[in-house]
KOLTIRO-478320 format. One record per residue: z, y, x of N, C-alpha, C in turn; residue in one letter. Coordinates in nm, 4 decimals, padded with zeros to 6 digits, always signed. Layout:
- n_z:n_y:n_x:ca_z:ca_y:ca_x:c_z:c_y:c_x:type
- Z:Y:X:Z:Y:X:Z:Y:X:a
...
// end
This chain:
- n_z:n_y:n_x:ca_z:ca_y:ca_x:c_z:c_y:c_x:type
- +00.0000:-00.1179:+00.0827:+00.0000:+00.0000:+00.0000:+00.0000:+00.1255:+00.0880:x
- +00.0746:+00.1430:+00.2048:+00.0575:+00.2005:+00.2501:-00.0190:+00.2802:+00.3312:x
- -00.0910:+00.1618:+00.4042:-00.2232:+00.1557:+00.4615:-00.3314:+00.2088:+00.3628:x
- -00.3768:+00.1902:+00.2483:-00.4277:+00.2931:+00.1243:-00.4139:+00.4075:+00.1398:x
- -00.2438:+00.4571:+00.1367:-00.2443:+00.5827:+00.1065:-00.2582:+00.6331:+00.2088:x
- -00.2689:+00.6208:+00.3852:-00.3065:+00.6535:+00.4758:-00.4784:+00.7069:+00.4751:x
- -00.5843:+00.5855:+00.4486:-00.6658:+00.5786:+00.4523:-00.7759:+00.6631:+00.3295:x
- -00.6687:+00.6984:+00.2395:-00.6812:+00.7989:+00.1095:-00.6996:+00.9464:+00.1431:x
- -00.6194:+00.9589:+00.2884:-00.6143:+01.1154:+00.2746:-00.6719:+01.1697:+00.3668:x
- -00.7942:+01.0689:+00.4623:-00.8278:+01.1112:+00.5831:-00.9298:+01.2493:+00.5109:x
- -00.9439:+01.3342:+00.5645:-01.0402:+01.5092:+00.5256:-01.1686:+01.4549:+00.6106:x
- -01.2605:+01.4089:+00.5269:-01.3925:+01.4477:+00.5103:-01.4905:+01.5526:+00.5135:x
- -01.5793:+01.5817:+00.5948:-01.6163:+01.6633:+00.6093:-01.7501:+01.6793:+00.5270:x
- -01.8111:+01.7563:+00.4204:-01.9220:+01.7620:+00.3328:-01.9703:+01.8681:+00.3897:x
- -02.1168:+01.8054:+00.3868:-02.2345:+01.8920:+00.4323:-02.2689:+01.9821:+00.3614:x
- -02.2713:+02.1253:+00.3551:-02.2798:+02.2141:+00.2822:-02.1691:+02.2671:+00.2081:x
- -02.0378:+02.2314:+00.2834:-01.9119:+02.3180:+00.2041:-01.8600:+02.3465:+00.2700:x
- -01.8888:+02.4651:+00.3748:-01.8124:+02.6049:+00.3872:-01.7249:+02.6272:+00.3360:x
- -01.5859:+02.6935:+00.3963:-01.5104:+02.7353:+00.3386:-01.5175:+02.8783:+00.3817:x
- -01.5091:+02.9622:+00.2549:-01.4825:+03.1209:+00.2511:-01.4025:+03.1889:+00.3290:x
- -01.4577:+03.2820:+00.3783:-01.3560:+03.3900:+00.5282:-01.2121:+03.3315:+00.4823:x
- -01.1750:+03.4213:+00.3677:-00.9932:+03.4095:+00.3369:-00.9477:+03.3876:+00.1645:x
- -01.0302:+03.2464:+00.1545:-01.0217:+03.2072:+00.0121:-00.9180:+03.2445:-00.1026:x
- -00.7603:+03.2902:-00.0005:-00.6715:+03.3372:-00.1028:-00.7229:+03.4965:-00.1483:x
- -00.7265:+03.5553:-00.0731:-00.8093:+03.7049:-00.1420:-00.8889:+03.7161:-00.1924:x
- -00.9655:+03.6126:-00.1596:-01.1559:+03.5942:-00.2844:-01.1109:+03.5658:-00.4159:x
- -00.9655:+03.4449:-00.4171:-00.9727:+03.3948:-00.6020:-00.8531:+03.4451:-00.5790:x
- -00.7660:+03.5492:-00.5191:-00.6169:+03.6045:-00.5898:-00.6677:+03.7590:-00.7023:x
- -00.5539:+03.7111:-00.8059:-00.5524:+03.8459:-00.9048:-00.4548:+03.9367:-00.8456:x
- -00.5200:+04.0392:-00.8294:-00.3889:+04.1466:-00.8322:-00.3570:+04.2345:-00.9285:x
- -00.1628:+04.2188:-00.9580:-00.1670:+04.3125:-01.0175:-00.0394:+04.3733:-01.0159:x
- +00.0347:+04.4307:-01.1305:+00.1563:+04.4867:-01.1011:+00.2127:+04.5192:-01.2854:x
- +00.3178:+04.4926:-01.2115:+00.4323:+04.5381:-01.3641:+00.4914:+04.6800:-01.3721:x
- +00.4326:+04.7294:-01.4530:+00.4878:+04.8681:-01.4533:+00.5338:+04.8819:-01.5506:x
- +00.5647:+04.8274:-01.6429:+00.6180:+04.8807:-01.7617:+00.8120:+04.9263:-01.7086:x
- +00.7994:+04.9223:-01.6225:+00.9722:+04.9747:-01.5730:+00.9233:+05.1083:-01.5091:x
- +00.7874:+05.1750:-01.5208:+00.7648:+05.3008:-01.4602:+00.8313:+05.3897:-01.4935:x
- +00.8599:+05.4083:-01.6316:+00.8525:+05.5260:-01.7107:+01.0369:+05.5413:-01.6809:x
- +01.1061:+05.4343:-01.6949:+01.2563:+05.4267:-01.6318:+01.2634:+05.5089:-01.5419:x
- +01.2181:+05.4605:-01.4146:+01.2108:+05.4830:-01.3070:+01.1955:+05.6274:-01.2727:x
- +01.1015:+05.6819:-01.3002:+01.1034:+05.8147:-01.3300:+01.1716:+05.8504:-01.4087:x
- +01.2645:+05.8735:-01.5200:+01.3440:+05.9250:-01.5733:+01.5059:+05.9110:-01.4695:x
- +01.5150:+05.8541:-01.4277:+01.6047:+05.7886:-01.3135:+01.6250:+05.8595:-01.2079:x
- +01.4719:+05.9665:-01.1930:+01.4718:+06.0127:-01.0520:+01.4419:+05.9368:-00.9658:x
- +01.3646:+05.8382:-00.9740:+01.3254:+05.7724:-00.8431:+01.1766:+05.8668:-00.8129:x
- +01.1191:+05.8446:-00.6652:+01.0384:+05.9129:-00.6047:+00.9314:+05.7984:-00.5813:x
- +00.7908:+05.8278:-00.6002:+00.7137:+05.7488:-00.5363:+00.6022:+05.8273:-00.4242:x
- +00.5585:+05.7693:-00.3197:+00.4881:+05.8307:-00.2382:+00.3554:+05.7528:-00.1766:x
- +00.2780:+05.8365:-00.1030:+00.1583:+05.7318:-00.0808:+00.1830:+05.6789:+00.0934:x
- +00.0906:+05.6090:+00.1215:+00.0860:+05.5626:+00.2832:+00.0993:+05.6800:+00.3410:x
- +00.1145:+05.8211:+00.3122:+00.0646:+05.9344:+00.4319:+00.2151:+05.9977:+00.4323:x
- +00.3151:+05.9553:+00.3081:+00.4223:+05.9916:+00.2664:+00.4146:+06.1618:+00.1694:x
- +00.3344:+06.1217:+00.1283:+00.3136:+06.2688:+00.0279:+00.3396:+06.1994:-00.0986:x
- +00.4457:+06.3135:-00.1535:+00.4907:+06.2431:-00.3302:+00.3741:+06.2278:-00.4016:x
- +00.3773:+06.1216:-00.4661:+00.2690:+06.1380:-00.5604:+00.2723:+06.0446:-00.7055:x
- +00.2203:+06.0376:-00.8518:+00.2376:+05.9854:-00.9500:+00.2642:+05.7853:-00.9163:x
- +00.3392:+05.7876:-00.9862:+00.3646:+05.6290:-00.9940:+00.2688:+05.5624:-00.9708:x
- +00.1532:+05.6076:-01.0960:+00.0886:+05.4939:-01.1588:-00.0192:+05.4992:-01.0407:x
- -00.0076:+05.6038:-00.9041:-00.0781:+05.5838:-00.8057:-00.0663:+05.5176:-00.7082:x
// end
């Protein structure tokens, strides 16, 4: 039985299947939960961009 499951999992190589530069970024969704924005700002929290300039949440 064992010898099976050894011989089960050797990776095969198929002619004509490429694998994609960085397959998790080609099929990942991105996204984000904001429905705690509007809190957040009432709260006084601050949001800012990469350059550190304040700027809207939903940016």
């Amino acid at each position: 039985m064992l010898l099976v499951a050894v011989m089960g999992c050797r990776k095969y190589e198929m002619p004509g299947n490429t694998p994609a530069t960085n397959p998790i970024l080609e099929t990942m969704v991105r996204g984000a939960d904001v429905s705690w924005l509007t809190e957040m700002e009432a709260a006084g929290m601050k949001f800012y961009d990469t350059t550190g300039q304040q700027t809207d949440g939903m940016q």
